[in-house]
C-alpha positions in Angstrom: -34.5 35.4 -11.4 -31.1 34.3 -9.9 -28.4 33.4 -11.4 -26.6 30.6 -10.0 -22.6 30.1 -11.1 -20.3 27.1 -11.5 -16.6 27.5 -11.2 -14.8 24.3 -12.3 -11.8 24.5 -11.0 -8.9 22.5 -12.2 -8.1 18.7 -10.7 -5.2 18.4 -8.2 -3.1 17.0 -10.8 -3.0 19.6 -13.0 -2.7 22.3 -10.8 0.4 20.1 -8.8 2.3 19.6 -11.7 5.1 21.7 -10.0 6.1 21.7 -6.3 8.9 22.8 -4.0 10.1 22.4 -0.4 10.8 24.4 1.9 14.7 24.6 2.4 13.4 24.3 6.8 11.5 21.6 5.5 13.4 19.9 3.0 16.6 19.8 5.5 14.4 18.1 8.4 12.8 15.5 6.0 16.2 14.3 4.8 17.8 14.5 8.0 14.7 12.3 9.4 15.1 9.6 6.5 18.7 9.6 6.7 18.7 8.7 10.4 16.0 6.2 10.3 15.5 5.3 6.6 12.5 2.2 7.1 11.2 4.3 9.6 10.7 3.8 13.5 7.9 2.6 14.8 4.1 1.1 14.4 3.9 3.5 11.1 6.3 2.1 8.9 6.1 -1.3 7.2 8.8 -2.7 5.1 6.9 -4.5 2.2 9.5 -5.3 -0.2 13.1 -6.1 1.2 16.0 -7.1 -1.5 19.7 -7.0 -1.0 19.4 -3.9 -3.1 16.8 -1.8 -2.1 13.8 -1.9 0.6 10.0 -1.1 -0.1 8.8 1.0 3.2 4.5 1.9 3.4 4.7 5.1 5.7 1.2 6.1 7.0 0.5 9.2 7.8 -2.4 10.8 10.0 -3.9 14.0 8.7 -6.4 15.8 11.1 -7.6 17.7 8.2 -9.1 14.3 6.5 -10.7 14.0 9.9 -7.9 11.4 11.5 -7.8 9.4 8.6 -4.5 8.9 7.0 -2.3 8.7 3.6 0.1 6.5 2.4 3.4 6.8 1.4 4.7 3.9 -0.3 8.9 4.6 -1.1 12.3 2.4 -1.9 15.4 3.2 -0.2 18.6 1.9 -2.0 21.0 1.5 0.7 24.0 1.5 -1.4 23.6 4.9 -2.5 21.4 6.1 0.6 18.4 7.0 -2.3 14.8 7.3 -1.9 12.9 7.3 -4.6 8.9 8.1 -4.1 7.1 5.5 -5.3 3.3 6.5 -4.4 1.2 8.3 -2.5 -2.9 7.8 -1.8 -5.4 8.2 0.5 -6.3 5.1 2.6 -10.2 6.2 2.7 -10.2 6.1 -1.7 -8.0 2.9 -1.9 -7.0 -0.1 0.3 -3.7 -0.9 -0.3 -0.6 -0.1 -1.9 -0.7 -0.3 -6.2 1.6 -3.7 -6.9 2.1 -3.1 -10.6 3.9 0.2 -9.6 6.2 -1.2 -7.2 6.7 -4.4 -9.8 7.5 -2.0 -12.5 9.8 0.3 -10.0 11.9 -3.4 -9.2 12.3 -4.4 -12.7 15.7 -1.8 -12.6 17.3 -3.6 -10.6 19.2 -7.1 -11.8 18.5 -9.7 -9.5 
């Protein structure tokens, strides 16, 4: 008779609940968004634009999801040259960008 076992393992969320970067990585990532903050290029939309802070969508290939890509949805305040991550999904489990996040993300700012 065989015995046949199931390991459950833990969803990403939980077992993400702490992350770091790199310092290599970290320094290149800022110096990128720093230089070119809404991005360059066919891969970066602006979706949002205010006086007081832009909404970029980023998309991202990823051969390991087989050339299909993420999303990166984030604001950059130019006043202050901040970027605050807004969200981050995978364009094969959901179409487009969440609209209640980025609503609830504008209401701190006066208009």
């Amino acid at each position: 008779m065989s015995t046949f076992f199931t390991v459950r393992k833990r969803p990403p969320s939980e077992s993400m609940k702490n992350f770091n970067l790199s310092p290599k990585f970290e320094k290149k990532f800022k110096a990128i968004l720093l230089t070119h903050p809404a991005g360059i290029g066919t891969n970066f939309t602006i979706i949002h634009s205010e006086e007081t802070c832009k909404i970029v969508k980023a998309r991202m290939a990823c051969r390991s999801l087989r050339d299909r890509s993420l999303r990166l949805i984030y604001a950059y305040l130019e006043e202050n040259d901040e970027f605050y991550f807004i969200e981050l999904y995978f364009k094969g489990e959901q179409m487009n960008e969440t609209r209640a996040l980025i609503k609830e993300f504008l209401k701190q700012f006066p208009k």
